[in-house]
Structure formats: structure tokens, C-alpha cells
N, C-alpha and C positions, 0 to 999 in steps of 0.2 A: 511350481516355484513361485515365492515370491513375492515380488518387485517393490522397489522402493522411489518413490519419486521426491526428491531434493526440489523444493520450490522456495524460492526464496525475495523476499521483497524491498526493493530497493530508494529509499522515500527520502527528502528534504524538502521541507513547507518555506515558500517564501511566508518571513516573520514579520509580522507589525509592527510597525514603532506604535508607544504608546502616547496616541495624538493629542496636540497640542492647540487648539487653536491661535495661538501668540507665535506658532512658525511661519519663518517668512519663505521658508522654498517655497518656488511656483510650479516645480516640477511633479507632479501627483505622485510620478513612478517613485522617485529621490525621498517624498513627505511620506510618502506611506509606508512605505516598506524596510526594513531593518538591515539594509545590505552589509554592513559592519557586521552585526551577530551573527547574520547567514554564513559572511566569510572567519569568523572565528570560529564556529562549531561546524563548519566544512573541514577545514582546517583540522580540526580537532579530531572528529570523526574518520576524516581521511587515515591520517596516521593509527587509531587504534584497532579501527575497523576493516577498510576498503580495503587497504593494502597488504598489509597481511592476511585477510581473507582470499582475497584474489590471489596471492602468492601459495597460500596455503589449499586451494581448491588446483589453482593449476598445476601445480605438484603431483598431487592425487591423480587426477585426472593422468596426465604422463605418466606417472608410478605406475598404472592398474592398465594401462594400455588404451585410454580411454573408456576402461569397464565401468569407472564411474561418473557417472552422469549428472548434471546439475540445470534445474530451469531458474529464468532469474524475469523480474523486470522490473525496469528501471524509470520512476517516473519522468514526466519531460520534466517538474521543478527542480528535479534531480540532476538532470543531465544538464540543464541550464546551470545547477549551479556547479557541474564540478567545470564545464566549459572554462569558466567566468574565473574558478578559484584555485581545479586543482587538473587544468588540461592534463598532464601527465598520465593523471590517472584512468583518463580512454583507451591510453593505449593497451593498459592493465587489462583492462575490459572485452578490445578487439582480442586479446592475445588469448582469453579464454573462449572467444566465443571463433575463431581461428581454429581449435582442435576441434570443431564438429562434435563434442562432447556436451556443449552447452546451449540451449535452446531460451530464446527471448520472447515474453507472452506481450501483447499490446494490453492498453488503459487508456484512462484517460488520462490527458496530458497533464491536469491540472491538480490530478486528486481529486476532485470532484463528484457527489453524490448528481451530478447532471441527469440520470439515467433515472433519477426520481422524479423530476415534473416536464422537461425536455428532452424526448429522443434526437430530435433536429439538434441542439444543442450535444446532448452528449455523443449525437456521432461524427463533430467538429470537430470535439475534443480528441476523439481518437485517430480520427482521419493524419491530425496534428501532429499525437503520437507517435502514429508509424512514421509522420516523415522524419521526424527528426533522429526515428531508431534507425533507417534508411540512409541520414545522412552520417548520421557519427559512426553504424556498424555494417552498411549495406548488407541491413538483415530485413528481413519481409517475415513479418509475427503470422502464425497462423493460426495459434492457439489464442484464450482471451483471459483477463482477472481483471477482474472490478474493483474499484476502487475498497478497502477493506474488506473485499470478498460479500459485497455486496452482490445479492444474486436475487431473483425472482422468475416467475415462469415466464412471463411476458419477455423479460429482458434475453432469455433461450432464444423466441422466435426472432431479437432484433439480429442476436448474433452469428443466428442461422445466415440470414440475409445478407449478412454483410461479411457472408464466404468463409467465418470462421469455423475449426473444424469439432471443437470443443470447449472446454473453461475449467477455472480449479474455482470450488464454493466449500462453503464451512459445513462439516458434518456434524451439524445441530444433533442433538437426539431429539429433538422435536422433528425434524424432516425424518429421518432415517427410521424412526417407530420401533427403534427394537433389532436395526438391520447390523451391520457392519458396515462402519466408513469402507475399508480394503478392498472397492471394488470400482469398476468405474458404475456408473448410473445413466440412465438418459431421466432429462426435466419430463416433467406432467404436461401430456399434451403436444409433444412436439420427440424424432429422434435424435434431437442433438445429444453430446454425451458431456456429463459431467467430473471430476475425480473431486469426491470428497474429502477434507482434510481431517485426519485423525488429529482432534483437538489434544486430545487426554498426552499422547504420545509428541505432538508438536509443541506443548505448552510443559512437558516435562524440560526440556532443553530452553526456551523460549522465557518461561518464567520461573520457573521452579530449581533452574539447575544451580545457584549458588544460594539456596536458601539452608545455612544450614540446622531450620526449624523442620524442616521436611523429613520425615520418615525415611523416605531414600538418598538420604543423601548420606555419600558423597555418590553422582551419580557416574559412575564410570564407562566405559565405552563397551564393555562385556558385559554388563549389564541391561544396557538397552539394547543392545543386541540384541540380548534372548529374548527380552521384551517383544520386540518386533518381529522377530522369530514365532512369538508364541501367539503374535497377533494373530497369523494366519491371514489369510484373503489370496486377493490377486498381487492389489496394489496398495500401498501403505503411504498414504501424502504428507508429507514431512511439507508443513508450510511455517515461514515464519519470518520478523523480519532478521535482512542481512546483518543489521546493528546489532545483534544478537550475542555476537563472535565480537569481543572486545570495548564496545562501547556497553552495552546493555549489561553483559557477561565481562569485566574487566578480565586481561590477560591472568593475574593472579589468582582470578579462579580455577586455572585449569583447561578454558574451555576450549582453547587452540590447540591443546594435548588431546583434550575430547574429540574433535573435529578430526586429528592426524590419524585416529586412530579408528576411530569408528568404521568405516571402509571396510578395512580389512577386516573387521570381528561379525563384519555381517556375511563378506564374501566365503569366509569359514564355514558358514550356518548355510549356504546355499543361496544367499539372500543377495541378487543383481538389483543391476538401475537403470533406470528409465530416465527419458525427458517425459513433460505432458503428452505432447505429439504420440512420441513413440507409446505413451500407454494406449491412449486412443488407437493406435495402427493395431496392436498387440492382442489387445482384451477386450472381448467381448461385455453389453451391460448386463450384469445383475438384476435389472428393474427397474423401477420408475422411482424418481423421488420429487414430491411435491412443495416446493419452497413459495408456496403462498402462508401465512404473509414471509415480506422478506426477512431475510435472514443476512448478516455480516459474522465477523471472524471475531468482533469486540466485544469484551465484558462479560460477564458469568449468563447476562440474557441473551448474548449472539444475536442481536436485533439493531435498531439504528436508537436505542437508547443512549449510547454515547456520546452521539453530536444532537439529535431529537426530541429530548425529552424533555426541558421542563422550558418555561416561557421565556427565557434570555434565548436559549439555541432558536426557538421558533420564531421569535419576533427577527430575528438576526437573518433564517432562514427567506423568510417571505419577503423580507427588504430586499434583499440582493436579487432575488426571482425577479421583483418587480420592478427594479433598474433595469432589467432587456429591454424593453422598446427605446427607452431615451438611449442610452447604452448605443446600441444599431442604428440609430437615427445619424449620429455621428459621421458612420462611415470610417473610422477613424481607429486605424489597427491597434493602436498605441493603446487607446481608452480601452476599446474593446480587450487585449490583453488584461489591461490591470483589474479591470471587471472581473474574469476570468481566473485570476491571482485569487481573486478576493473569495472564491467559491472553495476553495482548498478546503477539504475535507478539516484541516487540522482547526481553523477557527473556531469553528466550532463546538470541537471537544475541549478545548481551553474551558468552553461556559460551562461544564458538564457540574453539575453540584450535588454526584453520587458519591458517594462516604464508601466506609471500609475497605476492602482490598480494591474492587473498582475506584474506588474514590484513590486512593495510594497509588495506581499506576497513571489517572490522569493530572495525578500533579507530578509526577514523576515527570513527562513531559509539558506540560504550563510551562514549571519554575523558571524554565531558561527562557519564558516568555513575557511571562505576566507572575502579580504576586499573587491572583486570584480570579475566581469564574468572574465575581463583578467589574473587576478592571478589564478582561478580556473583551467583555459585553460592551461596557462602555466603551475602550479606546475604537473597537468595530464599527459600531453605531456612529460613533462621529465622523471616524475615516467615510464612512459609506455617506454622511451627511455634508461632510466635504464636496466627497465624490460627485455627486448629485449634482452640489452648486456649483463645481467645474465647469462641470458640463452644461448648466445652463446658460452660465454667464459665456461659457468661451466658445459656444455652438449653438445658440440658439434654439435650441429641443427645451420642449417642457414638458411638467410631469404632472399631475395631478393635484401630487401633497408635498407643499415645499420640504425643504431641508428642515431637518430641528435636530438641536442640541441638545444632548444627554447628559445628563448630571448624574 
């Protein structure tokens, strides 16, 4: 038989204002950060997405007897912000994760590619993570997902150590060589195990599902069925994010009727479900897969091309590294937090100035940020030149290369 593993990812980037040097806040947290826009497209989101997802998963899940199964996790920007914008909606949260049908992986707290130049640092971030999943769902993660599905071999041995029992990574055809994603794996070098995600099959639903230039479209719920059906394997990783179901995918596409229905048209074909855990407990690996170099879930190269690649993301990257020591000199939870804010994965891809369909889904998410890579670049760069002189003037720490202003 089998099995289908529902992963699903649950993300809000604290958002930048785009900096001013002529603002008179003194408050760094207040000057930098876009708490207005955070809470309008909270707001926003909440309503087309969260909640009638959550309503629509916990239905299912009670309809099928808890046959059907869902993994989730939720970043800490996340949970900060629904805390702050839409409390109501934890309880949404606890009520699914209450049926024992829904299991919660750890991250990092921050979004963060931490796990690229600092393991000390990135396993703060997660340390972080669990507690705050501890505190809002008195849940204890046992399974792992990296930030964008960032994975590498090394990062196996950290998660080994640090008692996790498994992870969900992007089934690149560069790693897999010809394999099938549908099984679990253990990483090169080590027997942790991994669950591959079926790109082709998660990005049918993910990006393709209201395109109606697509050959398959309109895509129905009997149809990906057979699909999945026909995939074969052990275990079939449906990853993607949760925004997917009504904000990404508007309600008028259909895709809440897709979701209602889908369940059932696989439980026809024989096809059950799993959490990550449970596939881990369940299924045996298939073999070894080697994710050197690393690998993430983004853009047609599945690599750190996204946030990485051309000289605004790097010079943007290496600044912010090199704020840690002044950064911790501090002592000072507050700075260190916004530090930390500032490392969100999402900055990053704002700078990305890849063209064609990559380039079309990273301005998809920009627009509600910035008008452009070079405005992202720059309003960053100043914030973090800010930031610096905060810190020197209001604590006494110094750094090497003063602060400078980006035009």
C-alpha cells in the first residue's frame, strides 16, 4: 500500500519598512519593521487561508476517523504573529493538533538559513522554536524541516545529535539519480532517515493548480488521485506551503472543493496517510541519498539560488553574519532578537533578480514588500547600517567597519 504524507508549511516574515534616514523613532524594533503590513496581510491571510483550512483539514480528519493525517509547522514569525494579530486562531491550531491526527516538525524560529555558517547559532534558533511550540501547543517536535527544505549531509549528523528522529528534504533529481522520491531514504554517511518530496506531484497543486495554460488543467481531485496512485512507492510527500488553499490558490479556483475531496478519492484507490513520524516508524529506507552540495525546495535549480545568488543577496548575506560578535557583546535580548528578525530567509529573496517563471513567483511575493530587488537591497543595507550604529552609540561595542549609507 501506499502512503501519502500531507506536509505542509506554515510562514510569515517579519516585513521591513523601507528605511528612512529622516525617521525620528528611537525604537529599532518600531523603525524597522513593518508591524502595520504584518498585521494587514495577517489579517488578510488569516481569513482566506488559516481558517478555513484549519476548518476544512479538521473536518476531514473527523469525517475519516482520523484516517487522514496531516504534518504541519509553523514558524516562530509565524506564531509571533498570529499571537500579536489573530490569538483566536491557536485555538484553531490546538483543536487540530488535539485529534492526534496532526503532528508538528521544529525549524528554525526565525526562517533562517543559520544552519549555513553557524550550527551554535542555528541550534538557538531551534532550541527557540520548540519552546514556543511547547508553549502555545504543549507539543515536543520529533521530526525536523529546515528552513525552505534546506538540507545537506552534514546538517543529518547535527540532527541526529540533537535527538531528532528524521526530516522532510526536496527530492531534487539531482540527489535521487534516477530513484523515486516515494520512499523514505537515509542521508550519505550517517542512518538518519529522510522523506523526499515529490516536487512534480506537490507543485501540481502548489503552482500549477489554477494555471489554466496547463495541459492539465482543470486539475480535479480524481485525477490526482490516479496520479498518486500511479506514482507507486512506499510514501508519496505532498509538501507545500499552507497559503496554498485560498490565498495563493483563491477560493474561486476551486481548490477548497480540491482539498474536500481529495481524501476520499485516494482512500478508494487504497492510498492511507501518514504523519512524518509515523512514516519513519512504518517504512523501511530504500538507500542512501547524497545531498551534497545543498539542496532547498526553491526555483527550477532547487539550490540556495533564490536568496544566494547574485552580489546584493551576498553582500546583504555576509553583513548580517558579521554583526554577531557586536550583536552578543550587547547582552541585550531585544537587539539580539531583531538581529535575528533581520536573518529571515525572506530578505533575501526580495533581492533575487532571476527573470522568467522564477523571476514571476519572486515578485509575486516582493510586491507586498518592496517595488524591486534594488529597493529591497538598499532599504536592508541601511536598516543593518542603522542597526550597527545603535549599537555602537547605545552600548558601547565596536566593530571594525563603521556603518555606511547606501544610495
Amino acid at each position: 500500500m501506499t502512503s501519502v504524507v500531507f506536509y505542509f508549511q506554515v510562514h510569515q516574515p517579519p516585513r521591513l519598512k523601507k528605511f528612512s534616514f529622516f525617521d525620528t523613532e528611537t525604537d529599532p524594533e518600531k523603525r524597522y519593521f513593518d508591524r502595520k503590513k504584518d498585521e494587514r496581510i495577517f489579517h488578510r491571510v488569516a481569513a482566506k487561508c488559516y481558517y478555513p483550512a484549519n476548518e476544512t483539514i479538521l473536518h476531514l480528519i473527523e469525517d475519516t476517523d482520523r484516517k487522514f493525517r496531516v504534518t504541519y509547522s509553523l514558524t516562530g514569525t509565524f506564531m509571533e504573529q498570529m499571537e500579536e494579530y489573530e490569538p483566536e486562531l491557536i485555538d484553531s491550531f490546538r483543536d487540530l493538533v488535539k485529534t492526534g491526527a496532526v503532528e508538528l516538525l521544529d525549524e528554525t524560529y526565525y526562517h533562517s538559513f543559520a544552519a549555513l555558517w553557524d550550527m551554535d547559532e542555528f541550534k538557538e534558533q531551534v532550541r527557540e522554536h520548540r519552546k514556543k511550540t511547547k508553549e502555545l501547543f504543549k507539543y515536543r517536535p520529533t521530526a525536523f524541516r529546515n528552513t525552505e527544505g534546506l538540507f545537506f549531509n552534514e546538517l543529518a549528523k547535527v540532527l541526529q545529535k540533537m535527538d531528532y528522529i528524521g526530516a522532510v528534504a526536496e527530492g531534487a533529481d539531482r540527489v535521487l539519480a534516477g530513484r523515486s522520491p516515494n520512499h523514505v531514504y537515509t542521508v550519505k554517511g550517517t542512518d538518519f532517515p529522510i522523506i523526499p518530496r515529490n516536487y512534480r506531484l506537490s507543485d501540481d497543486v502548489g503552482f500549477r493548480f489554477a494555471n489554466p495554460h496547463w495541459k492539465e488543467y482543470p486539475l480535479t481531485a480524481e485525477k490526482y488521485a490516479s496520479w498518486i496512485q500511479a506514482a507507486g512507492g512506499d510514501v508519496v510527500g505532498l509538501f507545500m506551503d499552507y497559503e496554498t488553499f485560498g490565498e495563493h490558490m483563491w477560493p474561486v479556483t476551486g481548490i477548497f472543493e480540491f482539498l474536500k475531496a481529495l481524501p476520499y478519492k485516494l482512500m478508494e484507490r487504497g492510498v492511507d496517510f501518514m504523519t512524518v513520524s509515523e512514516a519513519f516508524a512504518h517504512y523501511k529506507p530504500a538507500g542512501e541519498l547524497n545531498y551534497d552540495p545543498a539542496v532547498t525546495w526553491a526555483d527550477m535549480d532547487r539550490d540556495l539560488s533564490a536568496w544566494l545568488n547574485n552580489e546584493l543577496q551576498w553582500a546583504a548575506f555576509e553583513k548580517i553574519k558579521a554583526l554577531k560578535s557586536l550583536v552578543m557583546a550587547t547582552k541585550d535580548p531585544r537587539i539580539i532578537k531583531i538581529w535575528r528578525k533581520l536573518q529571515t530567509s525572506d530578505h533575501f529573496y526580495y533581492m533575487s533578480l532571476k527573470y522568467n517563471q522564477d523571476g514571476d513567483i519572486h515578485a509575486y511575493f516582493r510586491n507586498e514588500a518592496f517595488e524591486s530587488p534594488y529597493d529591497a537591497y538598499i532599504s536592508y543595507m541601511n536598516t543593518l547600517a542603522h542597526f550597527e550604529g545603535h549599537i555602537k552609540k547605545n552600548y558601547g561595542a565596536r566593530a571594525r567597519q563603521p556603518a555606511r549609507k547606501h544610495q
